[in-house]
MIKE-570786 format. One record per residue: residue in three letters; x, y, z of N, C-alpha, C in turn; residue number from 1. Coordinates in nm, 2 decimals, decimal comma. Layout:
BEGIN
type	n.x	n.y	n.z	ca.x	ca.y	ca.z	c.x	c.y	c.z	seq
ALA	X	Y	Z	X	Y	Z	X	Y	Z	NUM;
...
REM end
This chain:
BEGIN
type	n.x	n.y	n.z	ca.x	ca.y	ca.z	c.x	c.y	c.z	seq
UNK	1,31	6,01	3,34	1,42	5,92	3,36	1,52	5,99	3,45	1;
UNK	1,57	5,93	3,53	1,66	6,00	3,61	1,80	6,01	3,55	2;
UNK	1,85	6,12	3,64	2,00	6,13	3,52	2,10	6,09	3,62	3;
UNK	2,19	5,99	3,55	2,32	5,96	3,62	2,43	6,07	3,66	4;
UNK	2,49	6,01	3,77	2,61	6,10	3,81	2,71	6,04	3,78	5;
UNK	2,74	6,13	3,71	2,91	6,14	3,61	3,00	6,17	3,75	6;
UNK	3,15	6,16	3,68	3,28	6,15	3,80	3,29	6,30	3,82	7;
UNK	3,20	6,40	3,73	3,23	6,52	3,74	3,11	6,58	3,86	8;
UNK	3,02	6,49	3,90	2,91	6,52	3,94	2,89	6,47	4,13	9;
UNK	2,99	6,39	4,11	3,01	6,30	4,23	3,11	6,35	4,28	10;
UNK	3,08	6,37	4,45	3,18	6,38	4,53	3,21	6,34	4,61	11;
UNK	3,35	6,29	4,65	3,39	6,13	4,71	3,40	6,21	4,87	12;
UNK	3,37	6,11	4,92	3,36	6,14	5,05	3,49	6,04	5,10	13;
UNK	3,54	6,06	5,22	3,67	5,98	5,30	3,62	6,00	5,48	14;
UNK	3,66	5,85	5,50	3,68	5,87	5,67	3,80	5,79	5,70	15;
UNK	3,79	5,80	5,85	3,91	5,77	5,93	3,82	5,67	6,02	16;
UNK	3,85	5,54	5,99	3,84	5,40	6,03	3,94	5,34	6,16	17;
UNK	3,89	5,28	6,27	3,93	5,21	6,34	3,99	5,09	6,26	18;
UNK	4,12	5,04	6,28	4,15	4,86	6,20	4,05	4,75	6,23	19;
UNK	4,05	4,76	6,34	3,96	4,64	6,46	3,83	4,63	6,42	20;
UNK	3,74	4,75	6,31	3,65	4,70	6,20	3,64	4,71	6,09	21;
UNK	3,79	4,75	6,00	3,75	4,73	5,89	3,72	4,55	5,86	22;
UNK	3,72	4,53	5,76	3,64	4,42	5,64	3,83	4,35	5,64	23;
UNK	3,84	4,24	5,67	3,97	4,15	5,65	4,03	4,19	5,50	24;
UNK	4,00	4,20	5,44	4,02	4,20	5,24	4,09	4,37	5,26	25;
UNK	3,99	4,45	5,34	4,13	4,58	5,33	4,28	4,57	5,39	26;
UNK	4,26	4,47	5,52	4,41	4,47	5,60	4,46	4,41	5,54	27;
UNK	4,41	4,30	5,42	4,56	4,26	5,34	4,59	4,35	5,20	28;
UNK	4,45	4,38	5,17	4,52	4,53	5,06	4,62	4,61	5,11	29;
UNK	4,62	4,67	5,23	4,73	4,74	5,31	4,86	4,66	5,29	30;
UNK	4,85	4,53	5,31	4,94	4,48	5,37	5,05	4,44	5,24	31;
UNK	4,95	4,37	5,12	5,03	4,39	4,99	5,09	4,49	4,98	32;
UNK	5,02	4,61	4,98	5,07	4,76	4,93	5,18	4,78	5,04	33;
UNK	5,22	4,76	5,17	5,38	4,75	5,21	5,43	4,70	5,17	34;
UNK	5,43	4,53	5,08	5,53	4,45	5,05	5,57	4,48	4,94	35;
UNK	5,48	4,52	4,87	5,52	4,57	4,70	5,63	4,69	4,76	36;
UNK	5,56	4,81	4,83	5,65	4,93	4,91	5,80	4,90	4,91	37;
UNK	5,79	4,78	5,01	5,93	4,78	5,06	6,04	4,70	4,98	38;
UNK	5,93	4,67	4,87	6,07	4,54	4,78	6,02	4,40	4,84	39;
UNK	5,95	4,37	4,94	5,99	4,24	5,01	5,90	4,15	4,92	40;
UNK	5,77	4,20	4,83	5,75	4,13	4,76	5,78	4,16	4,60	41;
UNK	5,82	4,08	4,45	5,87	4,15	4,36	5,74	4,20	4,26	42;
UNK	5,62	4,11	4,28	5,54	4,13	4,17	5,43	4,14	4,28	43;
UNK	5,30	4,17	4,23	5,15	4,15	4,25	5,12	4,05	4,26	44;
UNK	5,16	3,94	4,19	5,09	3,78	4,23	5,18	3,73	4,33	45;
UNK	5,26	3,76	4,33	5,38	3,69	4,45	5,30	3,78	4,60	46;
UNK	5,27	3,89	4,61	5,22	3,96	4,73	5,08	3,91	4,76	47;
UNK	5,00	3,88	4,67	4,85	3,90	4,70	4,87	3,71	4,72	48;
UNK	4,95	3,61	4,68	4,98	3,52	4,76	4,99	3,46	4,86	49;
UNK	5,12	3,57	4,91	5,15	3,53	5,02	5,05	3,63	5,16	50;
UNK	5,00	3,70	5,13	4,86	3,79	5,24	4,76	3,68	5,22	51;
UNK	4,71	3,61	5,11	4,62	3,54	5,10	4,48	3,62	5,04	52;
UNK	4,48	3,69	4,94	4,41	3,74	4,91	4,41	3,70	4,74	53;
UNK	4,31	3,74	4,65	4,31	3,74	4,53	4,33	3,89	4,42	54;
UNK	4,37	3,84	4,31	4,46	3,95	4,21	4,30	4,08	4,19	55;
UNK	4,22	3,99	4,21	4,10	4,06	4,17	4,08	4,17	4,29	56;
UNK	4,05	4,08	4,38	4,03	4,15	4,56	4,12	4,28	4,54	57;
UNK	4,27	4,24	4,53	4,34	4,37	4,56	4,34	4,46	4,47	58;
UNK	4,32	4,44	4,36	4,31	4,56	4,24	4,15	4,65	4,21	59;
UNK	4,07	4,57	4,28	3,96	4,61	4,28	3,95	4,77	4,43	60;
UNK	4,01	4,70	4,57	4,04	4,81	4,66	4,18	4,91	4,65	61;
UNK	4,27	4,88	4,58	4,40	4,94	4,58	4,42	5,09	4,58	62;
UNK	4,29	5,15	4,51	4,29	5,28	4,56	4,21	5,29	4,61	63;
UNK	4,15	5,27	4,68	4,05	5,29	4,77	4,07	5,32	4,92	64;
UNK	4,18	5,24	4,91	4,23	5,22	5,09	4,36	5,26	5,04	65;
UNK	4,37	5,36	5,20	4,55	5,38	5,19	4,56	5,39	5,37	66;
UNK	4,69	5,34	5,41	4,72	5,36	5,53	4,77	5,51	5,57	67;
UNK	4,69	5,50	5,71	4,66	5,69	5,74	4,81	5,72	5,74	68;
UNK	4,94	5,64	5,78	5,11	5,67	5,77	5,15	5,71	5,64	69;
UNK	5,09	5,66	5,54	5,13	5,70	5,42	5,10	5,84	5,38	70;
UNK	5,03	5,90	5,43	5,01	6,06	5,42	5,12	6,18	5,50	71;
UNK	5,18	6,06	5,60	5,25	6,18	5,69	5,42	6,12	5,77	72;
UNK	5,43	5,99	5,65	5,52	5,93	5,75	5,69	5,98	5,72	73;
UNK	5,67	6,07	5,63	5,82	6,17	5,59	5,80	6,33	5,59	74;
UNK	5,86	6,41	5,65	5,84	6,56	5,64	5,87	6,57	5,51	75;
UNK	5,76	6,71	5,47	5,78	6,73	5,28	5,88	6,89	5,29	76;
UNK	5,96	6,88	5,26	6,08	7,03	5,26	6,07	7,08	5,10	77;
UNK	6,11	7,25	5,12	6,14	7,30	5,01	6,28	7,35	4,98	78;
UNK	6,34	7,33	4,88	6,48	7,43	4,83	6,43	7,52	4,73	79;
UNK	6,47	7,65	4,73	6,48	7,75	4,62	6,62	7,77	4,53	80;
UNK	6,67	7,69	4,42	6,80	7,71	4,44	6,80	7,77	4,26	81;
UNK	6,89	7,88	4,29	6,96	7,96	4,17	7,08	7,90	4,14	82;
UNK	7,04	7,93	3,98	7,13	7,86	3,87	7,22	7,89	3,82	83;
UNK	7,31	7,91	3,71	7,37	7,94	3,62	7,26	7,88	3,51	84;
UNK	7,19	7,92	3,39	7,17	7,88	3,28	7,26	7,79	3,20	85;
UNK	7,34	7,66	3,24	7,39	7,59	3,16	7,34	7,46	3,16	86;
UNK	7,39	7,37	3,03	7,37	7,22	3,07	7,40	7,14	3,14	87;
UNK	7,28	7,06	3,16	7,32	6,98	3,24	7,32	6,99	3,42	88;
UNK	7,20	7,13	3,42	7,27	7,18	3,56	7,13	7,09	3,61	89;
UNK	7,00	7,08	3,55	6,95	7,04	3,61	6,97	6,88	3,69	90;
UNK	7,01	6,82	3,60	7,05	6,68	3,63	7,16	6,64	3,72	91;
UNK	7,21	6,76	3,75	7,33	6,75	3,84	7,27	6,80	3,99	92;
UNK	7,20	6,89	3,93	7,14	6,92	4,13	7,05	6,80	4,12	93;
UNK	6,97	6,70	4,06	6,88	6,59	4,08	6,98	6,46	4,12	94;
UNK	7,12	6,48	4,09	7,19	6,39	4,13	7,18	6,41	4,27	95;
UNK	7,24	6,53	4,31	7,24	6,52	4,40	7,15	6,47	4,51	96;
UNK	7,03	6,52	4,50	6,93	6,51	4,56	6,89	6,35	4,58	97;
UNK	6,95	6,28	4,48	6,92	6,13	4,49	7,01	6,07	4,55	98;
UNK	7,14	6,11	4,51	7,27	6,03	4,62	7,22	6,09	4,77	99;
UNK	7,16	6,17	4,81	7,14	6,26	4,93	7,02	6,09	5,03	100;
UNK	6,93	6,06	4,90	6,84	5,94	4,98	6,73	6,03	5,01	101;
UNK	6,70	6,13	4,91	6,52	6,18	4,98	6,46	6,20	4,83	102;
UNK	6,32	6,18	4,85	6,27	6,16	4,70	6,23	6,28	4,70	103;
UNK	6,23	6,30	4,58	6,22	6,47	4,49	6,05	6,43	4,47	104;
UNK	5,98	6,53	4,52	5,82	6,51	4,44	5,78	6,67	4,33	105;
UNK	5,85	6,69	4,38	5,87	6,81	4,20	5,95	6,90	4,19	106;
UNK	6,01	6,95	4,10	6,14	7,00	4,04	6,04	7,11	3,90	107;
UNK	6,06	7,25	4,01	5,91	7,32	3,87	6,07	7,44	3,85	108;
UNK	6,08	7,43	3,77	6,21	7,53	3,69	6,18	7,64	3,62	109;
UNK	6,23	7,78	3,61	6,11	7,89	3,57	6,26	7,87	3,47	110;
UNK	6,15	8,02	3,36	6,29	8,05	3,26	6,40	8,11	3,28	111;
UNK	6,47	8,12	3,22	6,66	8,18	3,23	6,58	8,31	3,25	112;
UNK	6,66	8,43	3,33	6,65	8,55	3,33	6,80	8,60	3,34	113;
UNK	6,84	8,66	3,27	7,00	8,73	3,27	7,10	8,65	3,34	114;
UNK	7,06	8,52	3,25	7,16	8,41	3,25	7,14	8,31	3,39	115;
UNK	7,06	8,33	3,48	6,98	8,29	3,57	6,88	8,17	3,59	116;
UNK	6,85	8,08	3,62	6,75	8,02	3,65	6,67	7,97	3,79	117;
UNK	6,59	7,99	3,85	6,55	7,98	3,92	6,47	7,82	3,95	118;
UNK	6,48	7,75	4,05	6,40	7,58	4,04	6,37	7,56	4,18	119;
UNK	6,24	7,52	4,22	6,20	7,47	4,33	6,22	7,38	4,31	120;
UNK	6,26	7,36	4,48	6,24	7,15	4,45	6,15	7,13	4,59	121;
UNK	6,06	7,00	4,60	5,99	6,99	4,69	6,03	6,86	4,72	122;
UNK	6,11	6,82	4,82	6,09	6,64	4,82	6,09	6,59	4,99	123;
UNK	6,02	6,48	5,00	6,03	6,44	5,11	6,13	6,33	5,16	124;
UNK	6,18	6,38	5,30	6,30	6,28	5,40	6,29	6,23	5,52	125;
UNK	6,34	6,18	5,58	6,38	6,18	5,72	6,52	6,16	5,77	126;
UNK	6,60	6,19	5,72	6,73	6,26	5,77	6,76	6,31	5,84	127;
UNK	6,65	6,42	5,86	6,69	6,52	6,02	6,74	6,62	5,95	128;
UNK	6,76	6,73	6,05	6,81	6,86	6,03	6,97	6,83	5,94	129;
UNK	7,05	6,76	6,03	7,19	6,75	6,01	7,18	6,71	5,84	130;
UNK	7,11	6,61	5,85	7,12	6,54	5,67	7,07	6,67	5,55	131;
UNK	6,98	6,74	5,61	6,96	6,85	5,50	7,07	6,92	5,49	132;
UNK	7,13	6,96	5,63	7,29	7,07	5,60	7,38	7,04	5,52	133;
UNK	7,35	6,89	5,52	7,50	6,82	5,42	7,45	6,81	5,31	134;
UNK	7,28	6,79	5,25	7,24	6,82	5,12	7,23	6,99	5,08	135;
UNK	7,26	7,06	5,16	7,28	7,20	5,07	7,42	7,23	5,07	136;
UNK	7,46	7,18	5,13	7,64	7,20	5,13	7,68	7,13	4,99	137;
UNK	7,62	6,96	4,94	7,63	6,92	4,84	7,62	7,05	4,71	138;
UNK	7,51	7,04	4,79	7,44	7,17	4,67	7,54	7,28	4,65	139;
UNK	7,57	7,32	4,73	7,61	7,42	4,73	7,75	7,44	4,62	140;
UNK	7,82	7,33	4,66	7,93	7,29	4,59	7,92	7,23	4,46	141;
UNK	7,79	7,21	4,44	7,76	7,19	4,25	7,82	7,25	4,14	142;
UNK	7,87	7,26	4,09	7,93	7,34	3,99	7,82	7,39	3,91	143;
UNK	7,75	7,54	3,87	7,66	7,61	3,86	7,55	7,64	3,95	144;
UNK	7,58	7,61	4,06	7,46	7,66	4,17	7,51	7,78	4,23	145;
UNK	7,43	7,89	4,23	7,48	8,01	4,25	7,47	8,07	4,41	146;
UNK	7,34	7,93	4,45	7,27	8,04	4,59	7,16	7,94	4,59	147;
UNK	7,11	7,91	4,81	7,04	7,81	4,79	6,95	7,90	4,89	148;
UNK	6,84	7,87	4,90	6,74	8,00	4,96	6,64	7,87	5,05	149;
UNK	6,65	7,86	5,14	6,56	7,77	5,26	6,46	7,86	5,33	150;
UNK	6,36	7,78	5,36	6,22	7,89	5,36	6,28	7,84	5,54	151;
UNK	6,20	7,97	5,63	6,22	8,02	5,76	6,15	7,92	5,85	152;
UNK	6,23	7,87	5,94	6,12	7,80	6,02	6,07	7,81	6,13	153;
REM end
């Protein structure tokens, strides 16, 4: 009897497709997945509506296809920024980072060392150079941020 392949066994393969032949049912999976994106549509049945597709169709491809811009369409930046060990400090450098308009994709925080804390933050923007200067200046003027460390470019 032959033995099945498990998800542990199987290795997904990916290509890079011309539009002009994928299968019609992916360019409106794409095309939902912008409108849900951008707000313009509010739910999944309201989206897969108006593309003309079905609830089934799109949830059946939705991870399957992704548009090759969605991999690269915001530069991903790092901050290294030292802390004061107090409360609340985290939530206040994330404020920032959110009034700033760039999404945080991880915030990894080591332990206190002699009152210290050390936190990467990874998030992607498009602001430009200028908009990052004014988010570490924010930063900078946080009340318990001690020092903001930007990797060389």
């Amino acid at each position: 009897m032959a033995k099945r392949k498990t998800s542990k066994d199987k290795r997904e393969n990916f290509y890079l497709v011309r539009e002009d032949v994928l299968p019609e049912v992916f360019l409106k999976v794409i095309e939902v997945k912008r409108r849900l994106d951008s707000s313009y549509s509010t739910t999944v049945s309201e989206a897969v509506r108006d593309v003309g597709i079905s609830r089934s169709a799109y949830y059946k491809y939705r991870t399957a296809i992704r548009d090759a811009m969605s991999f690269t369409d915001k530069p991903v930046r790092t901050l290294l920024l030292v802390t004061e060990s107090t409360d609340r400090i985290v939530q206040r450098c994330l404020d920032v980072f959110f009034e700033s308009g760039v999404t945080v994709l991880s915030f990894q925080q080591g332990l206190p060392m002699n009152g210290l804390v050390h936190a990467l933050v990874t998030f992607q923007t498009d602001v430009g150079q200028e908009g990052i200067e004014a988010l570490i200046s924010r930063l900078s003027m946080t009340r318990g941020v001690v020092q903001i460390i930007t990797p060389k470019s």
